[in-house]
N, C-alpha and C positions, 0 to 999 in steps of 0.2 A: 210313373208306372203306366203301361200302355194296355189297357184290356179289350177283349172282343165275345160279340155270342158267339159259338161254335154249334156243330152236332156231328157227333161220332159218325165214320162212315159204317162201325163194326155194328155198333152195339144201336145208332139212331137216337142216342140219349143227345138232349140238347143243355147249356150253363155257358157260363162266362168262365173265360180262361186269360190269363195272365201273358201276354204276350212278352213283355221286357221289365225286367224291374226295375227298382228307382239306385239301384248300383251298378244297371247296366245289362245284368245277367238276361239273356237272351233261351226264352224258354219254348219259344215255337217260330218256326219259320214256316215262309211261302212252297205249299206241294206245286211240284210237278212231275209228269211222265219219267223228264230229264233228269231231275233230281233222284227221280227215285230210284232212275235207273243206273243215274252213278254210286248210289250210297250203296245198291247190290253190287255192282262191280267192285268198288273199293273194300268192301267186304271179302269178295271173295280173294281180291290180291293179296289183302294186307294176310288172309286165312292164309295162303300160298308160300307169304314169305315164312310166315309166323312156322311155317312146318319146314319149310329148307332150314331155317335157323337151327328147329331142333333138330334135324336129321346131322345138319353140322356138328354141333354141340355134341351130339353121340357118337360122331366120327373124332372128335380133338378127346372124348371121355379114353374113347377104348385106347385110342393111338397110345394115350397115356399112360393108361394101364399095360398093354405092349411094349412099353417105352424095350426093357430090358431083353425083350424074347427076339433074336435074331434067324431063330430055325425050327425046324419040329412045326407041327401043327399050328401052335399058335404065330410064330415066326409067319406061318401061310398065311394066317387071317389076318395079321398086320400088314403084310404087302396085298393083299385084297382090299383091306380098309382104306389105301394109300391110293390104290387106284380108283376107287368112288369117290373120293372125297372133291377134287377136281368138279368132279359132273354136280356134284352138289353145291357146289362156287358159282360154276358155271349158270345152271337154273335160278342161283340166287340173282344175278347179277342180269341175264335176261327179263327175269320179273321185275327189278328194278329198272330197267328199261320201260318195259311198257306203264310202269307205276308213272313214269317220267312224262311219256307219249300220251300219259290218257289225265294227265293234269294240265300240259299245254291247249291239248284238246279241247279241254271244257273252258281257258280261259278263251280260246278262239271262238267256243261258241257262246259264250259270255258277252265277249267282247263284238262278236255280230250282232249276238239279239240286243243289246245296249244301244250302235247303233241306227240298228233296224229301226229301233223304238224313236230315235230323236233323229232320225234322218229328215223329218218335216221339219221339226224346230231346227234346224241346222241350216237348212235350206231358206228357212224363213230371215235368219239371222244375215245371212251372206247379202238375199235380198235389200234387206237393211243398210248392210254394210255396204253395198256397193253405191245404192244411191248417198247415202251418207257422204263418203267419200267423190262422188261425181259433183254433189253440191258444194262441196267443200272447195276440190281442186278448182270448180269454175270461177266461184269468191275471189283465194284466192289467185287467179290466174289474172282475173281483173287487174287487182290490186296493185300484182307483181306491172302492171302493164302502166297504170296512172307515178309508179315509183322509178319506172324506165322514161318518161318523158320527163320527169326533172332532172334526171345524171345525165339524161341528151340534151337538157336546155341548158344546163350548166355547163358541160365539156367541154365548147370553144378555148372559155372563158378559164376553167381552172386548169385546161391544159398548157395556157401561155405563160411563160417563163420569162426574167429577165426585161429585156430593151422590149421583146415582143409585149409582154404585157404592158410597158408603159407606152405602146402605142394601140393598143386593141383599141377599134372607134367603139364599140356599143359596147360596154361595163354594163349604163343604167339601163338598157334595154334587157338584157340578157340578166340581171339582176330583180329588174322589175318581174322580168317570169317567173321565173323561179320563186319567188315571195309567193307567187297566185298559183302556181302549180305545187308545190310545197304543203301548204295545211293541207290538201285536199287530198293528196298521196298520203300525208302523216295519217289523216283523222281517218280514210279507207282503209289502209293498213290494222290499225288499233282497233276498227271495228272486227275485221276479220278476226285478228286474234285473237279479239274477248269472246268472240264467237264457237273460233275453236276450241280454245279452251274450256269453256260451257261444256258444248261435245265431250271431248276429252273426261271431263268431271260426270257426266251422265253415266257413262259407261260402265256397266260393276262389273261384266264378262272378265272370268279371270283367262280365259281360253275360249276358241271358236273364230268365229270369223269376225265378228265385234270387237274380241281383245285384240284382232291384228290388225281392225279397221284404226283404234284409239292407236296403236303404234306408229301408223300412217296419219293421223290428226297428227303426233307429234312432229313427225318429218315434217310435216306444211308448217308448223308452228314458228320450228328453225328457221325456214323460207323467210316465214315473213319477219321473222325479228333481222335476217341476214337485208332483208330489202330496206328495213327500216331504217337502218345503219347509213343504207347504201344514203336516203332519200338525205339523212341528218349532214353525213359528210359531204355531200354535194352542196349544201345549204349554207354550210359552213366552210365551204372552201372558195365558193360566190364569195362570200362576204369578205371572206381572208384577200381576194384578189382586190376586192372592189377598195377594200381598207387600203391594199400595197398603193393601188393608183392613186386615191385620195388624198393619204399621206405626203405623196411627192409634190401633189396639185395645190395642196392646202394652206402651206405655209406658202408659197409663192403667191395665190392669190389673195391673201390676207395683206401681205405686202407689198404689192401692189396697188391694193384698194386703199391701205394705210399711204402709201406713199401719192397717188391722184389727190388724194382726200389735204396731205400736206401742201403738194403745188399748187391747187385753187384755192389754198387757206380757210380751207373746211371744215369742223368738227367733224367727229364720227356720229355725235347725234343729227348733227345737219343735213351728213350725208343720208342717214337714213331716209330722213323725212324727204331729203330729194327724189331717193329711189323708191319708197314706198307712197309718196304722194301725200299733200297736208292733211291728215284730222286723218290718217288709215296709223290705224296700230300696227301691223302685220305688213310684211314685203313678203310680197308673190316671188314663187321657185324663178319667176320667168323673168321677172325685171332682173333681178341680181345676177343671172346667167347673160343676160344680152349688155350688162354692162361687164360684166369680167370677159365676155368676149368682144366686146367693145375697145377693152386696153390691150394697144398692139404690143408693149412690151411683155407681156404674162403667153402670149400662144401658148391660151391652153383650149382643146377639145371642148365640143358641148358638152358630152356626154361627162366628160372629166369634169366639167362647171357641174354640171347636176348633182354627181356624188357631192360635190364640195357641198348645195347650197342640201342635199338630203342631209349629212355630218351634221350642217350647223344646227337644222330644225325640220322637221317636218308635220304636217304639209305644206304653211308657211312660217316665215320665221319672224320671231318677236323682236321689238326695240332692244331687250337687255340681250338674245340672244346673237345678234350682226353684233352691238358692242362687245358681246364678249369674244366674237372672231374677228373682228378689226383690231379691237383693241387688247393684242395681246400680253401673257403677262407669265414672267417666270418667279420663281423660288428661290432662294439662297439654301443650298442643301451643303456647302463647303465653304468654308472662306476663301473668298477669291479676290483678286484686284480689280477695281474698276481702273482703265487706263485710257486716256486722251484720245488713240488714235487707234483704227482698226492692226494696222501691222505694230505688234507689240514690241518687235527691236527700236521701233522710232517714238514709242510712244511714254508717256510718264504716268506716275500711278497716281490719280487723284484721291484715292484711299481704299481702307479696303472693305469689302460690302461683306454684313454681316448673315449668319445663319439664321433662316427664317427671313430674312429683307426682300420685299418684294419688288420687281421692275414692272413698270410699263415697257414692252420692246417697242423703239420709236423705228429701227432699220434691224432688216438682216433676218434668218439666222445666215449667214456668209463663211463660206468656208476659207480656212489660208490651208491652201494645199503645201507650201514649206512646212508649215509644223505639224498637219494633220488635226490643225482642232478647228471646230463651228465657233463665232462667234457673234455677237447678238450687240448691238447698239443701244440702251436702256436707259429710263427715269426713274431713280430710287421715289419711290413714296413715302420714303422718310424724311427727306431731306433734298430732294429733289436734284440732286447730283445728276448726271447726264455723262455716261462716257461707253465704253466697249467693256465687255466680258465673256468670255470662254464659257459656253455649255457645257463642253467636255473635253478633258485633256487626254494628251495622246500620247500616254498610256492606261487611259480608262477610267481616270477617276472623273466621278462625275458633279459641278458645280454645283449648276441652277437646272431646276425644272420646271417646267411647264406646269402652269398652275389657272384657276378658274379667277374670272374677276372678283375679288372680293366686294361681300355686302355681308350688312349686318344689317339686326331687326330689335325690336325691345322685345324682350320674350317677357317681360315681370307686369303685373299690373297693375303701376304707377305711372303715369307720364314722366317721360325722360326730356330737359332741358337739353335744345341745340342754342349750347350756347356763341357767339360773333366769334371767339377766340382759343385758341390754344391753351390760353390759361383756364384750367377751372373756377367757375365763380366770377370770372372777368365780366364786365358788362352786364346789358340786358338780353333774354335769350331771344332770338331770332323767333322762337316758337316751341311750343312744347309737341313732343312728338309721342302720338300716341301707342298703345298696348299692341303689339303684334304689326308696324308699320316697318317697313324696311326701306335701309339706305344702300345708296351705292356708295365704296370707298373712294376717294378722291387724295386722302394723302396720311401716312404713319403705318402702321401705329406706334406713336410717340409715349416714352414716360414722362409726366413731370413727376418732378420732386419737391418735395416742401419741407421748411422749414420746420422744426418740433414748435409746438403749438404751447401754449401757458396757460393751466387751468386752476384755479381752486374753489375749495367749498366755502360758503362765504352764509351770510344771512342779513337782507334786507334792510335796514333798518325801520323803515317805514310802518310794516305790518310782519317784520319778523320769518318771512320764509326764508327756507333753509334750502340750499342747493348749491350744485357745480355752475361755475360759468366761465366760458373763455375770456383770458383777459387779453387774450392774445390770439386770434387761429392761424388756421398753417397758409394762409394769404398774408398773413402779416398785420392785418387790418386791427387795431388795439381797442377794446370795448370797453374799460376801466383802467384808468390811472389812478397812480395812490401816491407814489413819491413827493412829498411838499406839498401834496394837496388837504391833508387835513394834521391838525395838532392838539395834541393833547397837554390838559393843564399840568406841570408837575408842580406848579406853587400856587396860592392865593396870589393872583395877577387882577389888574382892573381894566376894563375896555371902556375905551375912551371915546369922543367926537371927534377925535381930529389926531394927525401924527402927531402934529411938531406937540410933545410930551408936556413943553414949558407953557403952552397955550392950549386946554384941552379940560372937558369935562367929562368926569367918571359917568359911562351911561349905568355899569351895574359890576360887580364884585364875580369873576369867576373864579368856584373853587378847582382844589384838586381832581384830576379827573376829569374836569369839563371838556367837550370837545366842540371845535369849530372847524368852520373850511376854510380856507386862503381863497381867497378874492382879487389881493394884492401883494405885492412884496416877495419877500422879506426885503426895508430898508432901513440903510443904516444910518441913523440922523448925527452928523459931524461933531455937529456941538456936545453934545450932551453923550456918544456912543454909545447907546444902544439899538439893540436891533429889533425893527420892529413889524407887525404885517395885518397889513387889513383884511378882517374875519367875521364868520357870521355864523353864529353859536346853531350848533342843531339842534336845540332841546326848545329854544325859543324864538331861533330867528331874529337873535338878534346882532344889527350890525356896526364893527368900529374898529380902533385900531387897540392890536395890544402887544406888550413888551414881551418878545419872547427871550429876548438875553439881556443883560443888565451891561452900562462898563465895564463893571468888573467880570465877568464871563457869567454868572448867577444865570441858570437856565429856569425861567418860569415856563414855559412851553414847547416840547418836543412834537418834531415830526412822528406822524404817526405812521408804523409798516402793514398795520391791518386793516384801514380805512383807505375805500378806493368811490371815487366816483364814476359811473356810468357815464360814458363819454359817444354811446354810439348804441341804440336800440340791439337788444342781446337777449340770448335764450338762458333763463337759469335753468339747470337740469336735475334730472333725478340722482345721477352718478357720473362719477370723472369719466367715463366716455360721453366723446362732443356727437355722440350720435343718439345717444341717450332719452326716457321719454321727459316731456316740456314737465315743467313745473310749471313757471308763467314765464311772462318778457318783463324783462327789467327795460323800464323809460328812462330816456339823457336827462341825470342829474340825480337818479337816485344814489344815496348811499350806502354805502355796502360793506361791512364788517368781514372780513377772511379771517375763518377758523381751522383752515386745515390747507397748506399749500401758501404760493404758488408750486404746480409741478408741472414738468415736460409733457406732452401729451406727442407721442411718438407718430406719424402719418407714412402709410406706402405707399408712394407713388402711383399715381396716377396712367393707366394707359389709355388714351387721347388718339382717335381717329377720327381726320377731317371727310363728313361724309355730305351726300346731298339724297334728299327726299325723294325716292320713285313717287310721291303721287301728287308733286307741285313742284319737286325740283331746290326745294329750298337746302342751303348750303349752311354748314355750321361744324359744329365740334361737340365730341358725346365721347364718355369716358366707358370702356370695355367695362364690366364685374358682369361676373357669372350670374346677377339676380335679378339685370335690367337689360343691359345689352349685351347682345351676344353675337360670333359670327353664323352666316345664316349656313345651314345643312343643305344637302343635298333637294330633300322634303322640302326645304321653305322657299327655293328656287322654282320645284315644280310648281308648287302654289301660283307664285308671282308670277311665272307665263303662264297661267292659266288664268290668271285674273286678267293679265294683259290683253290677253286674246280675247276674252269675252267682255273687255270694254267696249 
């Protein structure tokens, strides 16, 4: 509710009046001259109409009442009535004219004194707006200007096509610009934008010259997103060309350097160290370009050597990263043959390389233009095989691919045994290799298989511990025998001093149930036929010979199946898995009671890669599981040239 003091102009009384209520109702408005002097005119018109109506109305009454009289007097005053009535239409329809004329009137002078009134704030606004927009356009005009010098340093370069681009001399020059012109057109652009936008967002004018200036922020807005485009595709069509030439360069001077590095009977580690110099980690852009243009059979371009040594690393390149481009390496992504000889009508198949089997490529990739397919010259790392294989067949299906040098790292933290051999558990281990160390692959990955393993639950006899223990693991290697090694009494038998039974003193009386170990025997003495075996009681240690079968066949002593002796230092465990936690070590010669078992202990194969140590080189064999070692990610590569570098 909107109130004011007032005072009458009539009466000079002064109060507070109600100007708008709180539902809107409008109870006093703004006097003026103008006002007053339309609300008397529109008075007097509406008066004007308000009396044509009724003069109408009295003309349609009578005509009515006439309806029926055609002549005579009244007949007269209906044809009179018939002839005013017209003129009274007519005046209606005049006044409503000017009723027309004198309402457009007052909005024209509405609509001047409105803006009469904000022709300053209008004028003030445009002022705004023009500089607004002058700073604006000059921004961006900049901007648009720094985003025209990389589409022009890039042009030569993404306009070559074909043969022409695989002979353009400066890729890396015209490449290297565009990288330094490039952020600095990106980040100018982006600044302006946010800039506009800002603008843009300030702006509340729904109308005036500000709403038409924001209209005009938005057109430049367009601009520069249209420039921004332009700067990305330039930037990216460099790289797309730089990629095309590279590509063609790349695999030639790989094999090229692969093949130098064969005729002098060179490693690819050797060679590095030649090219990069003894005790440098890193080989400069520069050596590795003056020797790949050093080999007259590769003619390839500087500038095409640069791209290649930028691909492999940059700004210089690491020991793992030249081996990983000399020494290159495919996939097995199809089964395919490995065959003898590069033309495969002559050649024989020396088997066939599996999916997932990885190659060292020793030659090639070599096209046979008869059949239309590449092929590649390789060393299985399985198995070391050496022969020729098809990349891709022609009609499109595709073999082997191009794959990264394998390496693997112990990700768990336990040290992992590099063990001398292929087999697990073989020998002593070369060295243990520690928590997050990484290898490079050298040859597999191989499974071994093993043999089911022999476990039971047994208990000590010594002090009575109870546990599982391999009598047997999946090496083969046997920790307790029991067959003939121990016997149980089934008769009152006597142990003697001596075999021969006819010359012999009883040392002591074993009963039923007594148990010894065999020491000797069983033999069979001719004379007298029985069988007999020299034994050493475990209850007292004591030692002699006793009759286990009589002539007549009388068994006083059976082999026993549940008594084993310890034949080789061994883990008793808590449960029938051999991975299970220690109880203790059973020591050679304990004896040992089986209460449960022998049974099969079931082993999976084993997968076995022969690797060698990135941080001394040491060579050996480490078995893959997901919770010790693993192959390395992309991540644990970056790491190791990073560490490389900064040794």
């Amino acid at each position: 509710m909107e109130r004011v003091e007032v005072k009458a102009v009539a009466s000079g009384k002064q109060g507070f009046v109600t100007l708008k209520g709180n539902q809107g109702t409008t109870y006093l408005q703004e006097f003026s001259p103008f006002t007053d002097f339309c609300t008397a005119m529109d008075k007097k018109i509406e008066e004007r109409l308000a009396k044509i109506k009724s003069v109408t109305s009295f003309f349609t009454q009578k005509l009515n009442e006439l309806a029926q009289h055609s002549s005579g007097p009244l007949g007269e005053a209906k044809a009179e009535i018939l002839k005013l009535r017209p003129k009274a239409s007519q005046q209606a329809t005049e006044v409503q004219k000017l009723k027309n004329k004198v309402g457009a009137a007052k909005k024209d002078y509405f609509k001047a004194e409105e803006a009469e009134r904000t022709a300053h704030l209008e004028a003030k606004e445009r002022r705004e707006a023009e500089a607004l927009l002058a700073a604006a356009g000059k921004e961006v005009e900049a901007a648009e200007a720094e985003a025209a010098q990389v589409t022009s340093a890039a042009e030569p370069l993404v306009a070559a096509q074909g043969e022409e681009l695989m002979k353009f001399e400066k890729p890396a020059t015209v490449s290297e610009e565009v990288e330094k012109l490039a952020p600095a057109a990106a980040a100018a652009l982006s600044k302006v934008r946010t800039s506009l936008l800002s603008q843009t967002k300030e702006i509340k004018a729904l109308k005036g010259p500000l709403a038409e200036a924001r209209k005009e922020l938005a057109k430049l807005i367009i601009k520069v997103d249209a420039a921004q485009k332009k700067v990305a595709a330039a930037k990216q069509a460099a790289e797309a060309a730089c990629k095309t030439i590279c590509e063609a360069a790349d695999a030639k001077a790989s094999t090229a350097l692969r093949t130098e590095a064969a005729e002098k009977g060179v490693g690819a580690e050797e060679l590095f160290v030649e090219l990069a110099g003894a005790g440098n980690s890193t080989l400069s852009h520069e050596a590795l370009c003056k020797r790949l243009l050093a080999i007259k059979s590769l003619e390839i371009a500087e500038e095409h050597a640069k791209l290649v040594c930028r691909k492999i690393e940059a700004p210089t390149i690491s020991k793992r990263s030249f081996l990983g481009f000399v020494q290159r390496y495919y996939v097995v992504t199809s089964v395919i043959a490995i065959t003898s000889e590069f033309e495969i009508s002559k050649a024989k198949t020396l088997r066939k390389a599996d999916v997932d089997e990885i190659f060292e490529i020793l030659e090639g990739p070599r096209s046979d233009e008869k059949l239309g397919v590449n092929r590649v010259r390789g060393r299985s790392l399985v198995d070391s095989t050496e022969g020729w294989l098809s990349i891709k067949g022609n009609q499109g299906s595709i073999f082997l691919k191009e794959a990264e040098k394998p390496f693997y790292t112990v990700c768990g933290t336990e040290e992992v045994p590099l063990g001398p051999s292929f087999k697990v558990g073989e020998g002593e281990a070369v060295r243990m290799l520690k928590s997050g160390e990484v290898m490079e692959m050298l040859e597999g990955p191989k499974k071994e298989t093993f043999p089911p393993g022999l476990r039971a639950k047994c208990q000590a006899l010594s002090d009575k511990a109870t546990g599982w223990l391999s009598i047997r693991d999946k090496q083969g290697t046997v920790f307790a025998e029991g067959e003939g090694k121990f016997y149980t009494c089934v008769s009152t038998v006597a142990i003697t001093d001596n075999l021969d039974i006819k010359d012999c003193k009883i040392i002591k009386k074993l009963q039923v149930g007594d148990l010894f170990a065999v020491e000797e025997g069983p033999v069979v003495q001719e004379d007298s036929g029985v069988t007999r075996v020299k034994g050493k009681t475990l209850e007292d240690a004591e030692v002699g010979w006793v009759t286990v079968k009589g002539n007549a066949g009388t068994a006083y002593a059976t082999a026993s199946k549940s008594h084993y002796a310890v034949v080789k230092e061994a883990k008793l465990q808590k449960t029938v898995n051999s991975n299970s936690e220690l109880v203790r070590t059973l020591e050679v010669g304990e004896t040992i009671k089986v209460t449960e078992g022998p049974k099969e202990e079931v082993h999976q194969a084993a997968l076995r890669v022969k690797v060698k140590a990135t941080s001394d080189g040491a060579v050996g064999w480490v078995t893959v599981l997901p919770s010790s070692v693993k192959r390395c990610t992309a991540k644990d590569l970056e790491a190791l040239a990073k560490k490389e570098k900064s040794a």
